[in-house]
C-alpha positions as CSV (number, residue, x, y, z in Angstrom):
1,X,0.0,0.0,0.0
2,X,1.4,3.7,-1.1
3,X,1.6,6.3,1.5
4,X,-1.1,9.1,0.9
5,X,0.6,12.5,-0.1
6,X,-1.1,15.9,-0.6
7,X,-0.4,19.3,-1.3
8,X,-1.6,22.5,-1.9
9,X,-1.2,22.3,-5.5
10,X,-3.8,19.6,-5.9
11,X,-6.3,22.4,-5.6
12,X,-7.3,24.2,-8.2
13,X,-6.8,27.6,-7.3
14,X,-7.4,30.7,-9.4
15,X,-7.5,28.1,-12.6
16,X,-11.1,27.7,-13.1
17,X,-13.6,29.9,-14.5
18,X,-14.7,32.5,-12.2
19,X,-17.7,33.1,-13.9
20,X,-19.7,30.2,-12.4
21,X,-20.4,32.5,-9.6
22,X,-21.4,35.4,-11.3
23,X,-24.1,34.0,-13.5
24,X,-26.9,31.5,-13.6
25,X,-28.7,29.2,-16.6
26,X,-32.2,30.8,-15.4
27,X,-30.8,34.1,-15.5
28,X,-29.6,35.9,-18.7
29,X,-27.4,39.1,-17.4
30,X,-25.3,39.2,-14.9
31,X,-26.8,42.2,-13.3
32,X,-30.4,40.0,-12.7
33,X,-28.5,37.5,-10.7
34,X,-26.7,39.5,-8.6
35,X,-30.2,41.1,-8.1
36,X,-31.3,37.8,-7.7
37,X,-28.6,37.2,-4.9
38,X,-29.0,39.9,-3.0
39,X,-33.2,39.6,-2.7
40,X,-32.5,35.7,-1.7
41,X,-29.6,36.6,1.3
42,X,-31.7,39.9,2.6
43,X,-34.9,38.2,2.8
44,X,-33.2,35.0,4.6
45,X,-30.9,37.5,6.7
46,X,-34.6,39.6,7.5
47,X,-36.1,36.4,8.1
48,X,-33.3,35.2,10.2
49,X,-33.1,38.6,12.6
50,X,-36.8,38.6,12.7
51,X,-37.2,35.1,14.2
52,X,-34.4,36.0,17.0
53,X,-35.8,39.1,17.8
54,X,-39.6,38.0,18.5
55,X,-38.6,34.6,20.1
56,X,-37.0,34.8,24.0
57,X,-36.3,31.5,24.2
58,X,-32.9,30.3,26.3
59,X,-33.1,27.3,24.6
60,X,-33.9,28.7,20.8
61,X,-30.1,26.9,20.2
62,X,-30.9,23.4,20.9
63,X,-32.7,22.4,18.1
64,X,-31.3,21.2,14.9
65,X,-33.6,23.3,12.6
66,X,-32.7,26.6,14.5
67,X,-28.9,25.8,13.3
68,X,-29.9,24.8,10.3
69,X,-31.2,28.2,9.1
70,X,-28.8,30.1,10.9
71,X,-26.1,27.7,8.5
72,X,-28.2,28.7,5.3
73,X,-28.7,32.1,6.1
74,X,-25.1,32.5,6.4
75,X,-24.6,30.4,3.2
76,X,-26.9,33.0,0.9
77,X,-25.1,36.3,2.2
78,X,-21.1,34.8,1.5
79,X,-22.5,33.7,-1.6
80,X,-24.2,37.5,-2.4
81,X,-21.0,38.6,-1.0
82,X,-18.8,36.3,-3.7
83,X,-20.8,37.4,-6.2
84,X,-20.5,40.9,-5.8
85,X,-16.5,40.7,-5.3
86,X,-16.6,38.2,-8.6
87,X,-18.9,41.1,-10.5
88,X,-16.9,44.0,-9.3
89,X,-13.6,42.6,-9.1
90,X,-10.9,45.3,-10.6
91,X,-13.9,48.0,-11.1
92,X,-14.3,49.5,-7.5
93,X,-11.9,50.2,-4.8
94,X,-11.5,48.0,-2.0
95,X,-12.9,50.4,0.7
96,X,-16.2,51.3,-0.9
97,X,-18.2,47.9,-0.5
98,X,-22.0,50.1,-0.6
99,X,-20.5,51.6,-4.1
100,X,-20.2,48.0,-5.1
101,X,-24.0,47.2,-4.1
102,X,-25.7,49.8,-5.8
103,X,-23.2,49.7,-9.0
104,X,-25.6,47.1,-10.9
């Protein structure tokens, strides 16, 4: 039996096509999916606050479901996020993340 080796290089970085997170095959422009993106992560994110805000439970942590949207919540806005920095990558300065919102 071989030993098992590994390195960094066996992942593809920077190599593949970035635009698989910029667009969609239901989507024609760019500009709808990121509008797309950012309606999905701010309704889940308002969804999200909405549910801890109006619930007092001490024990609104120990069910599975309760972790499971907090995990897709966060899931939709790093993916809105990765889609903006993927759509505005060289355009925009790196301090001015509201410029890159409204820029579509």
């Amino acid at each position: 039996m071989g030993a098992f080796t590994w390195s960094l290089s066996d992942i593809p970085l920077g190599t593949e096509d970035n635009s698989v997170y910029e667009t969609s095959s239901c989507f024609k422009t760019k500009k709808s999916f990121a509008w797309y993106r950012f309606i999905q992560s701010g309704y889940f994110l308002a969804w999200f606050l909405m549910i801890l805000i109006t619930t007092n439970h001490a024990n609104h942590w120990v069910y599975l479901t309760n972790w499971g949207e907090a995990l897709l919540t966060t899931y939709f806005v790093l993916a809105n996020i990765t889609n903006i920095c993927f759509q505005t990558e060289g355009k925009i300065h790196l301090f001015s993340p509201v410029s890159a919102i409204f820029s579509f």
